[in-house]
N, CA, C and O atoms as a Tripos MOL2 file, in Angstrom:
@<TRIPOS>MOLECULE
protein
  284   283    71     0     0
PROTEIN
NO_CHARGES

@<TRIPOS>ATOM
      1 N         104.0790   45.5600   29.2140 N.3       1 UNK1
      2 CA        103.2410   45.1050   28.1340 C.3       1 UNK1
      3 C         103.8140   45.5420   26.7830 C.2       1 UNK1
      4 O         103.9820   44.6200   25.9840 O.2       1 UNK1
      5 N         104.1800   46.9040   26.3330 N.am      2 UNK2
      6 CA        104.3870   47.2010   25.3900 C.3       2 UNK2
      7 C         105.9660   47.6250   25.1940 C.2       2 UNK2
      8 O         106.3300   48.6750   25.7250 O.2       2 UNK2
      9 N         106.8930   46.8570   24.4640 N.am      3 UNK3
     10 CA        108.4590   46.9120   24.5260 C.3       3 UNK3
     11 C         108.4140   48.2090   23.2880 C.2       3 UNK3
     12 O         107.7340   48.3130   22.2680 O.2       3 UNK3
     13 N         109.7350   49.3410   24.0560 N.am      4 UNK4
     14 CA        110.2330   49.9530   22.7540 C.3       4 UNK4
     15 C         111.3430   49.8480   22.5430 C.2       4 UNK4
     16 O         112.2090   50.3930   23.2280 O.2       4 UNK4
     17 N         111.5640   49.1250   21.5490 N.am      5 UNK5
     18 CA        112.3950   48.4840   20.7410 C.3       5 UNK5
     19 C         112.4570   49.0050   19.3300 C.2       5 UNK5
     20 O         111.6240   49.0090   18.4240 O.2       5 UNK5
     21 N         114.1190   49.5940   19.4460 N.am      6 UNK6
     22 CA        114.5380   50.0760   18.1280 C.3       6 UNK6
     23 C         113.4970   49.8890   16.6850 C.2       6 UNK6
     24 O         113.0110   50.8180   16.0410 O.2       6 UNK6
     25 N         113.3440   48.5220   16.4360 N.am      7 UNK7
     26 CA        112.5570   47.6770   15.5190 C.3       7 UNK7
     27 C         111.4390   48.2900   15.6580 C.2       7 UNK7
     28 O         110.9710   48.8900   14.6900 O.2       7 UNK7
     29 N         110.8210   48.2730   16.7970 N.am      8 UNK8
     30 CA        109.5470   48.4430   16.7350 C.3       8 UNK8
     31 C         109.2240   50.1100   16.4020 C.2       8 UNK8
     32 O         108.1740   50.3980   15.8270 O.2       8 UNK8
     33 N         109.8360   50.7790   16.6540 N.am      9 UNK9
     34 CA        109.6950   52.3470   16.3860 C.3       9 UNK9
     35 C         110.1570   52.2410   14.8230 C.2       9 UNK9
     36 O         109.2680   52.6240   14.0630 O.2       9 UNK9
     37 N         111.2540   51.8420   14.2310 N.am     10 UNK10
     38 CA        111.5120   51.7930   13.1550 C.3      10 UNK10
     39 C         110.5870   51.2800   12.1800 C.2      10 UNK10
     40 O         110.1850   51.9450   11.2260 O.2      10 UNK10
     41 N         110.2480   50.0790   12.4270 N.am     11 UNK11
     42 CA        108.7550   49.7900   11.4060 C.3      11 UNK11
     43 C         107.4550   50.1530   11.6290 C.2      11 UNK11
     44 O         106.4250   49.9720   10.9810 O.2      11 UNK11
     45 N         107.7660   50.8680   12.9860 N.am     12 UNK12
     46 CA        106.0770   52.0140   13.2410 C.3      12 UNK12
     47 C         105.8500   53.0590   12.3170 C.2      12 UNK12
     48 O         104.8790   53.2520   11.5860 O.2      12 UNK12
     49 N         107.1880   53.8830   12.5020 N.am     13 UNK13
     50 CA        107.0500   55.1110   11.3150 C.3      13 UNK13
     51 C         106.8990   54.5300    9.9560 C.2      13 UNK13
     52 O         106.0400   54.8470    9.1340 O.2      13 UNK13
     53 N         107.8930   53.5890    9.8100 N.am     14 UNK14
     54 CA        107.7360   53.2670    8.3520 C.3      14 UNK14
     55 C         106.5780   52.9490    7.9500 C.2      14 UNK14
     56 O         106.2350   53.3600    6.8420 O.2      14 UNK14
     57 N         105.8280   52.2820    8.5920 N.am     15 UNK15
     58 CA        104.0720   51.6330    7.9950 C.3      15 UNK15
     59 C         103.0210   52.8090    8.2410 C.2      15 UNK15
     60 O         102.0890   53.0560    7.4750 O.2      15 UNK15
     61 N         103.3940   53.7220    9.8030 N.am     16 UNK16
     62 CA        102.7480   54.5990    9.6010 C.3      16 UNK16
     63 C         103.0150   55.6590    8.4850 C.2      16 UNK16
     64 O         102.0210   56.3770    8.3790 O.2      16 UNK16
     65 N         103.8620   55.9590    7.7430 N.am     17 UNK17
     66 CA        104.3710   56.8300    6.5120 C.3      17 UNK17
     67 C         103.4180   56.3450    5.1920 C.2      17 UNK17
     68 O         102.8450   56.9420    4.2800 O.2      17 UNK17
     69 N         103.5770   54.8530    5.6230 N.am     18 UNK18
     70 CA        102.9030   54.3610    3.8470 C.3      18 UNK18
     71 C         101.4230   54.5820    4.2890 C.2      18 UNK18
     72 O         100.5720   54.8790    3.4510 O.2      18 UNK18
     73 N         101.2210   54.4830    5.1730 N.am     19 UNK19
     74 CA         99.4460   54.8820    5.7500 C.3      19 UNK19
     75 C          99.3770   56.1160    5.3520 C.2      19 UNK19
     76 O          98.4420   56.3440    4.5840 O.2      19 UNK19
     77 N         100.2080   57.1890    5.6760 N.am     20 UNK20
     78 CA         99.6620   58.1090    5.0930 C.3      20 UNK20
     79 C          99.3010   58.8270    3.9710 C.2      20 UNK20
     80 O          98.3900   59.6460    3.8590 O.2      20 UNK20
     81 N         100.3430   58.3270    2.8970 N.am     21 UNK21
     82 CA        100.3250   58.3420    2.0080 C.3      21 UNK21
     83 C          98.8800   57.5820    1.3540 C.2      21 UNK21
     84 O          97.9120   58.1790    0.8830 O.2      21 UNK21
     85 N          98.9930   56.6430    1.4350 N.am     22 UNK22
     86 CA         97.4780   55.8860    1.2060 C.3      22 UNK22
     87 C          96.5300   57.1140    1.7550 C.2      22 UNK22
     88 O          95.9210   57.9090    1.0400 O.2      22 UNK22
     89 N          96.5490   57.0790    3.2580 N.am     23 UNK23
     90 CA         95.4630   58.2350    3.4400 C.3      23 UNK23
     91 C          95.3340   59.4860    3.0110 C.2      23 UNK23
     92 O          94.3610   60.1340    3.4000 O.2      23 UNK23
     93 N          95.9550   59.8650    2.4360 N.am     24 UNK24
     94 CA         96.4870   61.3140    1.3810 C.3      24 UNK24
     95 C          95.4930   60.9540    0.0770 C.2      24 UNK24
     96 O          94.4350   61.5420   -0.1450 O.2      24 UNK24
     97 N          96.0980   59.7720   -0.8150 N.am     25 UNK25
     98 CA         95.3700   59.2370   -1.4940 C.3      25 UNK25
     99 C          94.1770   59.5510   -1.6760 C.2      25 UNK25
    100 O          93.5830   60.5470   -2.0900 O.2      25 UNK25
    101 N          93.9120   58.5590   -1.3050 N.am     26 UNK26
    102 CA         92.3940   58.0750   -1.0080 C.3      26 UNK26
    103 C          91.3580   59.4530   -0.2220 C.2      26 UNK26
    104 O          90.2240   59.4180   -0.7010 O.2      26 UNK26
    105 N          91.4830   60.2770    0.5430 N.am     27 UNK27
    106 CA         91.1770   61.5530    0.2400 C.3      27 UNK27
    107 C          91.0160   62.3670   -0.8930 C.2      27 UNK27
    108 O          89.9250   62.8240   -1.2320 O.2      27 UNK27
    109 N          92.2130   62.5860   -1.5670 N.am     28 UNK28
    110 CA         92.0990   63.4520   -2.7390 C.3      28 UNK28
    111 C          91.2940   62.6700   -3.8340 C.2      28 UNK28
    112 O          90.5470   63.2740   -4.6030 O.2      28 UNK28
    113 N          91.4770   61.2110   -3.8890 N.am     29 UNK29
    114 CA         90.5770   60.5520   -5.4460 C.3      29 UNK29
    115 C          89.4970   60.5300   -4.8960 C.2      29 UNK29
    116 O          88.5210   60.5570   -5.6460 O.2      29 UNK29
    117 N          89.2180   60.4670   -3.1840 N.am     30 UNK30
    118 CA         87.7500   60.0130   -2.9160 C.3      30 UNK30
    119 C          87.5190   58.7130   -2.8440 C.2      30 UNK30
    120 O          86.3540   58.4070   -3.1020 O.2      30 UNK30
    121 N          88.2420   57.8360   -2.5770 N.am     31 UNK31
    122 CA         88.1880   56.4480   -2.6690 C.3      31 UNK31
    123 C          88.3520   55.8420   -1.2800 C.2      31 UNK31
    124 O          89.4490   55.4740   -0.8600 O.2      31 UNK31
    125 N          87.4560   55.7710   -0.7280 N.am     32 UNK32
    126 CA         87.1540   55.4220    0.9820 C.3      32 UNK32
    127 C          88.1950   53.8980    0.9020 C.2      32 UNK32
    128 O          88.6970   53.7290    2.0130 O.2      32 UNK32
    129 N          88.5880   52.8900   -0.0070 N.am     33 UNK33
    130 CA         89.4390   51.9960    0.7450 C.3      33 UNK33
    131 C          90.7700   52.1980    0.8500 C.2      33 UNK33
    132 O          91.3880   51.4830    1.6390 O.2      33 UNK33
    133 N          91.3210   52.9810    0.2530 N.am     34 UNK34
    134 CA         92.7800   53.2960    0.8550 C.3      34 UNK34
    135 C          92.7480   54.6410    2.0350 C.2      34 UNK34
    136 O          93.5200   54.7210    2.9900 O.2      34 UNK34
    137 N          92.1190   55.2210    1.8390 N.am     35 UNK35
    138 CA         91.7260   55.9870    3.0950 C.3      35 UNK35
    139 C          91.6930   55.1510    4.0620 C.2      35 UNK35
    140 O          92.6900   55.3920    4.7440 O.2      35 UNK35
    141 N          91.0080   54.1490    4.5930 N.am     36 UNK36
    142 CA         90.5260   53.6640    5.2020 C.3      36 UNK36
    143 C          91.6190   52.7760    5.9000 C.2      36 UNK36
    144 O          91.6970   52.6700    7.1240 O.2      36 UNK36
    145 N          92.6140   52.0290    4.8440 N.am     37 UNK37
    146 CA         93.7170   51.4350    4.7430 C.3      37 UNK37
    147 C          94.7880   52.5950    5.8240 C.2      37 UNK37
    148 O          95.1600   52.6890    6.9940 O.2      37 UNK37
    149 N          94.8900   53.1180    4.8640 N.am     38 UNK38
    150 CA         95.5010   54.1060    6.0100 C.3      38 UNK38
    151 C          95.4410   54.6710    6.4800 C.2      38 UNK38
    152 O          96.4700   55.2920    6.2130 O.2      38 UNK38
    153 N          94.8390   55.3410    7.4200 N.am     39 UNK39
    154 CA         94.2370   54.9710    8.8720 C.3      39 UNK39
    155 C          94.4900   54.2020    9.2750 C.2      39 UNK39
    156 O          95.5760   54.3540    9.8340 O.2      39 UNK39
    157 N          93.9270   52.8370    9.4210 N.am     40 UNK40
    158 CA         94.6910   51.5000   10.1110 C.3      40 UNK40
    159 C          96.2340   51.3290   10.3120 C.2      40 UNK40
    160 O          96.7710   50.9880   11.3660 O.2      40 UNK40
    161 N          96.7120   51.5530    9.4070 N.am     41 UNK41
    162 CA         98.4700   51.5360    9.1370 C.3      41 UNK41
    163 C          98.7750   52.8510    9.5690 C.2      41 UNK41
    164 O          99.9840   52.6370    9.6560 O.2      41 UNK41
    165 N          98.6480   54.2470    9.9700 N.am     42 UNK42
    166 CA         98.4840   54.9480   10.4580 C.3      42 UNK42
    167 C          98.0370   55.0780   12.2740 C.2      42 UNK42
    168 O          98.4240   56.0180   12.9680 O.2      42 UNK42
    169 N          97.1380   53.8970   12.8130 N.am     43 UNK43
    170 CA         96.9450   53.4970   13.8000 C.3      43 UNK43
    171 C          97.5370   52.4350   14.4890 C.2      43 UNK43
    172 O          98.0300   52.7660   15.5670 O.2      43 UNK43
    173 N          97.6360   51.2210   14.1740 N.am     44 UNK44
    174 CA         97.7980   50.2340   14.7180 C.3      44 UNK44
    175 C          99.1300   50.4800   15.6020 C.2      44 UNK44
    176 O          99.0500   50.4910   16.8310 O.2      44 UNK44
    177 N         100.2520   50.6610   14.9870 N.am     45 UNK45
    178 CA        101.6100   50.9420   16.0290 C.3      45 UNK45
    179 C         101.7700   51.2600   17.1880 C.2      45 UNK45
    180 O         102.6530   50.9730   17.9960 O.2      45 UNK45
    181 N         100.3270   52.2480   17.2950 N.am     46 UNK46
    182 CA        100.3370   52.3550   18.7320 C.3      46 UNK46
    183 C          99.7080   50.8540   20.1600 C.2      46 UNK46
    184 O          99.4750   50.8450   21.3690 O.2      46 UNK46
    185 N          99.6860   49.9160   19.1100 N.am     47 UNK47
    186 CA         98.3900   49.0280   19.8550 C.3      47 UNK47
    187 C          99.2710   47.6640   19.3290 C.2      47 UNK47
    188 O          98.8500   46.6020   19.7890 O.2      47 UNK47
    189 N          99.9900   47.6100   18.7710 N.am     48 UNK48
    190 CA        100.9210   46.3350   18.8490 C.3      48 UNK48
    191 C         102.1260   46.0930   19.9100 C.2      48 UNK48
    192 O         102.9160   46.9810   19.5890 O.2      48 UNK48
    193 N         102.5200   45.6160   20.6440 N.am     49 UNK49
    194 CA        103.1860   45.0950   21.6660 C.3      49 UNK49
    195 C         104.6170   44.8580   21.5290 C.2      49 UNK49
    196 O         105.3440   45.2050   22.4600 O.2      49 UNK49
    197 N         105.2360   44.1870   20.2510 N.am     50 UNK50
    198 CA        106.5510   44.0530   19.6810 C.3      50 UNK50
    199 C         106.5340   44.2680   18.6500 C.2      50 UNK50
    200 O         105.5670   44.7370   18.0480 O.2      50 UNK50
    201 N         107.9370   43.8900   18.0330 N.am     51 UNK51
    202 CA        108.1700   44.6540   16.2640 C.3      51 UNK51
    203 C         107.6150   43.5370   16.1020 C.2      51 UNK51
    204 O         106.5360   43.8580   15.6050 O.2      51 UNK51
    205 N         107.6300   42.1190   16.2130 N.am     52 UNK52
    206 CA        107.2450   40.9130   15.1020 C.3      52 UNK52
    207 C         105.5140   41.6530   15.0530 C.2      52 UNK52
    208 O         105.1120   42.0160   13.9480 O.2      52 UNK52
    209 N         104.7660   41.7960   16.0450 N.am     53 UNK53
    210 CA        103.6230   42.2660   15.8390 C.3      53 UNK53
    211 C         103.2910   43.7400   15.1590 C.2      53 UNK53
    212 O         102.1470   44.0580   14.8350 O.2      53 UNK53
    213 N         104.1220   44.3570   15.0340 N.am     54 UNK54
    214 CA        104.1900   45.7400   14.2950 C.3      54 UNK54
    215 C         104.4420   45.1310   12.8950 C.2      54 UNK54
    216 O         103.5370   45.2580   12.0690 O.2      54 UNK54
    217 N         105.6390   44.4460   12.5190 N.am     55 UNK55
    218 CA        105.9220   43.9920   11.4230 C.3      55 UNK55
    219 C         104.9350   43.3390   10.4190 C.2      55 UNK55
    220 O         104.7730   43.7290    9.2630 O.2      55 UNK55
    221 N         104.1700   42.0910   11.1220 N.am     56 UNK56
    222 CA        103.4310   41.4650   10.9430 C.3      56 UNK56
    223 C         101.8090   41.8800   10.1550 C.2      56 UNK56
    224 O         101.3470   41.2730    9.1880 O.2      56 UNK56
    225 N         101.1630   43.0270   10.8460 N.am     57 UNK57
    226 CA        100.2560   43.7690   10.5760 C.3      57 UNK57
    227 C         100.7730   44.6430    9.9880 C.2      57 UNK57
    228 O          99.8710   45.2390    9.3990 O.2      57 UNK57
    229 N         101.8430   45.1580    9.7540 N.am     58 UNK58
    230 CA        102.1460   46.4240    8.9090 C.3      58 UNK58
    231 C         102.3710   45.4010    7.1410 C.2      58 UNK58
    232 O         102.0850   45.9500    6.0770 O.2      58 UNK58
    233 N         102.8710   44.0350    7.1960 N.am     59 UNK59
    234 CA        102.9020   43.5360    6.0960 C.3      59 UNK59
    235 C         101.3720   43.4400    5.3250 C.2      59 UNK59
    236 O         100.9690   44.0200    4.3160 O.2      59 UNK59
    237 N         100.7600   42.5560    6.1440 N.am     60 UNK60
    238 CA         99.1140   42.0070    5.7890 C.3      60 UNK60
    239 C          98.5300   43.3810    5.2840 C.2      60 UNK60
    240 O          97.9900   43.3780    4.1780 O.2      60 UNK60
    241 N          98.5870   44.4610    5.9440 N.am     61 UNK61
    242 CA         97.8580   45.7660    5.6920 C.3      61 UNK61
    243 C          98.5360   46.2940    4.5140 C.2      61 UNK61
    244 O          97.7270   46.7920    3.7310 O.2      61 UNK61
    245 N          99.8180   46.3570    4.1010 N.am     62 UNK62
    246 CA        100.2750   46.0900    2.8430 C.3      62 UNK62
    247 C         100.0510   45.5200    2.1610 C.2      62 UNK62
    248 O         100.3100   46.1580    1.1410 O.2      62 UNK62
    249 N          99.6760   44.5760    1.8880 N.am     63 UNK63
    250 CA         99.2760   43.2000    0.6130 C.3      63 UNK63
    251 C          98.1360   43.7080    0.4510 C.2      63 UNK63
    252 O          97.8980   44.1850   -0.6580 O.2      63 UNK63
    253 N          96.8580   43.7720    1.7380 N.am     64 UNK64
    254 CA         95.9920   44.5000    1.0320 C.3      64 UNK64
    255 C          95.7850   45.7410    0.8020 C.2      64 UNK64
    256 O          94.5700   45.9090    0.7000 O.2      64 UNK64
    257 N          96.3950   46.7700    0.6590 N.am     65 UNK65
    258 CA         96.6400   48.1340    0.0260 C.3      65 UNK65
    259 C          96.4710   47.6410   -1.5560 C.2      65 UNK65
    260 O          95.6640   47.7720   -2.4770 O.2      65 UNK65
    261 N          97.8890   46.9160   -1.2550 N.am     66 UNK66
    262 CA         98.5420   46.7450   -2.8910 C.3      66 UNK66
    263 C          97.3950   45.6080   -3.6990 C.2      66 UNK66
    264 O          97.3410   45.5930   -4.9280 O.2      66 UNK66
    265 N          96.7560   44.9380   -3.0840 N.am     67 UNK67
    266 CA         95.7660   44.1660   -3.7400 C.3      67 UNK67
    267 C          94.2960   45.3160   -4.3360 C.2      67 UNK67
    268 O          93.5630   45.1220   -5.3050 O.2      67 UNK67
    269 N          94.2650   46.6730   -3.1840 N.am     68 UNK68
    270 CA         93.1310   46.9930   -3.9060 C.3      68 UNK68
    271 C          93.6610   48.4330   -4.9540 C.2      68 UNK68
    272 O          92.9880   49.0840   -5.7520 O.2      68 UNK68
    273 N          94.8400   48.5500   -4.6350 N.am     69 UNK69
    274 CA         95.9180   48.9360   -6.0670 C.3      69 UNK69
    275 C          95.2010   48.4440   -7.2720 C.2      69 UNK69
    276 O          94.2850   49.0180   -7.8610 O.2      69 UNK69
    277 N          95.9430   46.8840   -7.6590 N.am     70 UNK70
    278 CA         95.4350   46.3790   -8.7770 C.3      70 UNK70
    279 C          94.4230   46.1330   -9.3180 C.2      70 UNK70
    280 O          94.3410   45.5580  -10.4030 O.2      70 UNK70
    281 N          93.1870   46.6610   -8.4230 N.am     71 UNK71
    282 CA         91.5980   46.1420   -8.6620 C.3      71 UNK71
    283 C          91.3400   47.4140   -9.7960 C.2      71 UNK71
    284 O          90.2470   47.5380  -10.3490 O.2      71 UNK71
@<TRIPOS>BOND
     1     1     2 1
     2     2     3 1
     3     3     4 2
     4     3     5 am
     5     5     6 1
     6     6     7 1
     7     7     8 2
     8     7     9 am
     9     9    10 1
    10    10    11 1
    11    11    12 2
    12    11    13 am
    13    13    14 1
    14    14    15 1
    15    15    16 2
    16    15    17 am
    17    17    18 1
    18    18    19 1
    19    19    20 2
    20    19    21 am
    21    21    22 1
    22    22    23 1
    23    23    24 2
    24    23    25 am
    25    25    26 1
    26    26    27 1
    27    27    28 2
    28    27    29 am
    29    29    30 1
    30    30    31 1
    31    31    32 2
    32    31    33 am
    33    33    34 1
    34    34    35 1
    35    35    36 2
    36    35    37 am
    37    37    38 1
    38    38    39 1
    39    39    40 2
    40    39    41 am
    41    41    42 1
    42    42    43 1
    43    43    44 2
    44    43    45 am
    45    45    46 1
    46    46    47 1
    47    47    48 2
    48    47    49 am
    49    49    50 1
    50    50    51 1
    51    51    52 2
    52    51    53 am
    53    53    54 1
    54    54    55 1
    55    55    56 2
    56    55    57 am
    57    57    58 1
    58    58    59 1
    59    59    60 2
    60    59    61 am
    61    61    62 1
    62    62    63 1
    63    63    64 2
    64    63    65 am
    65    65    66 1
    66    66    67 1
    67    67    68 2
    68    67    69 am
    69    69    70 1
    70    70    71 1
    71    71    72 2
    72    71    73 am
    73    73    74 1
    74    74    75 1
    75    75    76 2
    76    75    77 am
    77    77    78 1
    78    78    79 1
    79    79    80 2
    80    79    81 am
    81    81    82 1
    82    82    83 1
    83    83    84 2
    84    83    85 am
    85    85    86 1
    86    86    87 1
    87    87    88 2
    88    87    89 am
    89    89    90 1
    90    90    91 1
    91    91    92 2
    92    91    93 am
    93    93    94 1
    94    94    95 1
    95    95    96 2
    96    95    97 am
    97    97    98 1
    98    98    99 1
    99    99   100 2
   100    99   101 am
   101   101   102 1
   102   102   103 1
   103   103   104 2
   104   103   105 am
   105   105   106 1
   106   106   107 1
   107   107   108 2
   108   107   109 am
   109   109   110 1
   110   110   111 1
   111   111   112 2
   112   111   113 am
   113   113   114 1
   114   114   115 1
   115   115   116 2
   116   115   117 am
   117   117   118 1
   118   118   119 1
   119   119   120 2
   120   119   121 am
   121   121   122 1
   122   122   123 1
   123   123   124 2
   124   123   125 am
   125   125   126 1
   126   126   127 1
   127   127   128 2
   128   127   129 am
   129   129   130 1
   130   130   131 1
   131   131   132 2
   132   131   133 am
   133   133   134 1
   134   134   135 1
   135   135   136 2
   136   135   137 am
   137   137   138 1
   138   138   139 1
   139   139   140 2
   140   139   141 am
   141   141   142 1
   142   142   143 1
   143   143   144 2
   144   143   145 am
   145   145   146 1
   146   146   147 1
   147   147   148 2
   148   147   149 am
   149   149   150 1
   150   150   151 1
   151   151   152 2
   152   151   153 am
   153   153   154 1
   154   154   155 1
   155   155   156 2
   156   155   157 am
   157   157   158 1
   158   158   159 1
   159   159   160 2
   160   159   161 am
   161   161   162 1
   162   162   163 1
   163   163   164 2
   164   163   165 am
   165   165   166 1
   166   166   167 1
   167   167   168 2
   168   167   169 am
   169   169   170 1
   170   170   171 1
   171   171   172 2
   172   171   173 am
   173   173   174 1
   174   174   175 1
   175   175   176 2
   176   175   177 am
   177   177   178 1
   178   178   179 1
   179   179   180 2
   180   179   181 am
   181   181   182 1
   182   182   183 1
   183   183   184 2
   184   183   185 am
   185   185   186 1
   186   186   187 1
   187   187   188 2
   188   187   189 am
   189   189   190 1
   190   190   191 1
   191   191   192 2
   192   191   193 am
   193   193   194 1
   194   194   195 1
   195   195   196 2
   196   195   197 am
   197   197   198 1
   198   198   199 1
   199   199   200 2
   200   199   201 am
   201   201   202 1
   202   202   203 1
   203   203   204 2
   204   203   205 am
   205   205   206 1
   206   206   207 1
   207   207   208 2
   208   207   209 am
   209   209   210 1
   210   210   211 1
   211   211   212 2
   212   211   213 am
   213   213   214 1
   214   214   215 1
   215   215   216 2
   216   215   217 am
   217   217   218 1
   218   218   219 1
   219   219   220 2
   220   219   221 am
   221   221   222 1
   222   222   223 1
   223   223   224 2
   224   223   225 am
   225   225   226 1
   226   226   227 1
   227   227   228 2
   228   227   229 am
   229   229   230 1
   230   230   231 1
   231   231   232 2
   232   231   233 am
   233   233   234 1
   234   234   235 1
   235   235   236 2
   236   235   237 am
   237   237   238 1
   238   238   239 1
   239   239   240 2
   240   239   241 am
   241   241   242 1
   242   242   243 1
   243   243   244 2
   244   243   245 am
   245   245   246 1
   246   246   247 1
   247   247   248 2
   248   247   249 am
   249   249   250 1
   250   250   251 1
   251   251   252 2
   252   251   253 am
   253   253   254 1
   254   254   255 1
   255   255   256 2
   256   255   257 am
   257   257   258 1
   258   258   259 1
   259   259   260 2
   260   259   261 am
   261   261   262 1
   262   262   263 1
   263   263   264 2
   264   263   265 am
   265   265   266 1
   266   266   267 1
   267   267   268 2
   268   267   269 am
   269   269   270 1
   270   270   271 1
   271   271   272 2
   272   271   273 am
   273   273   274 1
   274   274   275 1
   275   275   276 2
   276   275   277 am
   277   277   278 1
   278   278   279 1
   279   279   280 2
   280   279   281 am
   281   281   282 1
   282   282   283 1
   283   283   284 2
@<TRIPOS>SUBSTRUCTURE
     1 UNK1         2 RESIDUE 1 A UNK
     2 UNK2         6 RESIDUE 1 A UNK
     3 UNK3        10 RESIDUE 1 A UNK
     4 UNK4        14 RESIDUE 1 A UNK
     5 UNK5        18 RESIDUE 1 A UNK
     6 UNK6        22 RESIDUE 1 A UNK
     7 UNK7        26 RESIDUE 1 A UNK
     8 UNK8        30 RESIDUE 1 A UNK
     9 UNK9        34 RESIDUE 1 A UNK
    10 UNK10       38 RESIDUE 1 A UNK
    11 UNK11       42 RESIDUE 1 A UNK
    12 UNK12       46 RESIDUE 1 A UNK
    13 UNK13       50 RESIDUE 1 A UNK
    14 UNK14       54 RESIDUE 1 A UNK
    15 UNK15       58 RESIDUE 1 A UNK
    16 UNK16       62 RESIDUE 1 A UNK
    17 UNK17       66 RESIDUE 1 A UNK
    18 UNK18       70 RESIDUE 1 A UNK
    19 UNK19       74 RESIDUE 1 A UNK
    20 UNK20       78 RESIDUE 1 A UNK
    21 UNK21       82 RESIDUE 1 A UNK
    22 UNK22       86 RESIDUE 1 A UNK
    23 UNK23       90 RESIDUE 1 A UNK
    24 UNK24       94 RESIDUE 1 A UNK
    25 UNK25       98 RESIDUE 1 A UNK
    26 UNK26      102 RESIDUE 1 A UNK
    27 UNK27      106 RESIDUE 1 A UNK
    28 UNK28      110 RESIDUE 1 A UNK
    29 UNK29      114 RESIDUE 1 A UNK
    30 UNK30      118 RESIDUE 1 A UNK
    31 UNK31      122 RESIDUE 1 A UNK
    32 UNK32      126 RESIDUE 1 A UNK
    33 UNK33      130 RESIDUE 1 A UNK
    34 UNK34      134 RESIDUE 1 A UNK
    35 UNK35      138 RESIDUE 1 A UNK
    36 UNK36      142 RESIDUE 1 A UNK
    37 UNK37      146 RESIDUE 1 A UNK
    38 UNK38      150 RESIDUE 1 A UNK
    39 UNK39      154 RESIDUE 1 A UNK
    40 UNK40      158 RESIDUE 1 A UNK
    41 UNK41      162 RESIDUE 1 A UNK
    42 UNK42      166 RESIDUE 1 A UNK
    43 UNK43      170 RESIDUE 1 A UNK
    44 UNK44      174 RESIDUE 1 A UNK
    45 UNK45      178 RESIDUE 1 A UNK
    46 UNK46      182 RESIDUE 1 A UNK
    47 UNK47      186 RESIDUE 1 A UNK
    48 UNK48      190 RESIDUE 1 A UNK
    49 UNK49      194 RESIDUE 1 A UNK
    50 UNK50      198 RESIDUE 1 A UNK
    51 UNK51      202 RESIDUE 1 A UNK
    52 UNK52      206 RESIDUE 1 A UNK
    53 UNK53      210 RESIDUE 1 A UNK
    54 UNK54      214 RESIDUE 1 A UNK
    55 UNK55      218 RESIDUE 1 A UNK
    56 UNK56      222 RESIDUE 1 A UNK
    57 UNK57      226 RESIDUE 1 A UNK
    58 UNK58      230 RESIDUE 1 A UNK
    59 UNK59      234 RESIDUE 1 A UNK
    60 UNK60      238 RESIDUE 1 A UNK
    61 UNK61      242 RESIDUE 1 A UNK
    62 UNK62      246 RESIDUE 1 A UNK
    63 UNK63      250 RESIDUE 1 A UNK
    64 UNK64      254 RESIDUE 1 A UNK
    65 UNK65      258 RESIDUE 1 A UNK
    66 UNK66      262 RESIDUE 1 A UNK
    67 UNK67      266 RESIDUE 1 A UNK
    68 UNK68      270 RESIDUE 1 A UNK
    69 UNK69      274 RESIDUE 1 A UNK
    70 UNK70      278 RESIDUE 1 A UNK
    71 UNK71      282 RESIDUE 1 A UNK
C-alpha cells in the first residue's frame, strides 16, 4: 500500500519542516490557523501512499498557509 520512495521521504520532511515552522508560529502569536496548518503538513506524510500524493497535499496545504499569510 504505502511505497518508500526516495521522493516520497524527501518531500515528507520537507512539508513536514514547513509544518513546523507554521506550527512554531502560530503557537507563539496564538493564531490557531497556522497552528493548525501545521499540524496537518506535519501529519499527513504519514497517510499518503506515493510522492505524487505527498507532493500534491504538501502543495494545496501550502497555498493555503501562504493565503492566510496575506490575510
Amino acid at each position: 500500500m504505502f511505497e518508500f520512495e526516495t521522493y516520497n521521504i524527501v518531500f515528507g520532511i520537507l512539508f513536514s519542516l514547513i509544518g513546523f515552522c507554521a506550527f512554531w508560529y502560530g503557537r507563539k502569536m496564538e493564531y490557531w490557523q497556522p497552528l493548525a496548518i501545521g499540524l496537518a503538513m506535519m501529519v499527513y506524510p504519514y497517510f499518503t501512499p506515493n510522492w505524487m500524493w505527498t507532493l500534491g497535499v504538501g502543495l494545496l496545504l501550502s497555498a493555503v498557509l501562504w493565503r492566510h499569510h496575506d490575510e
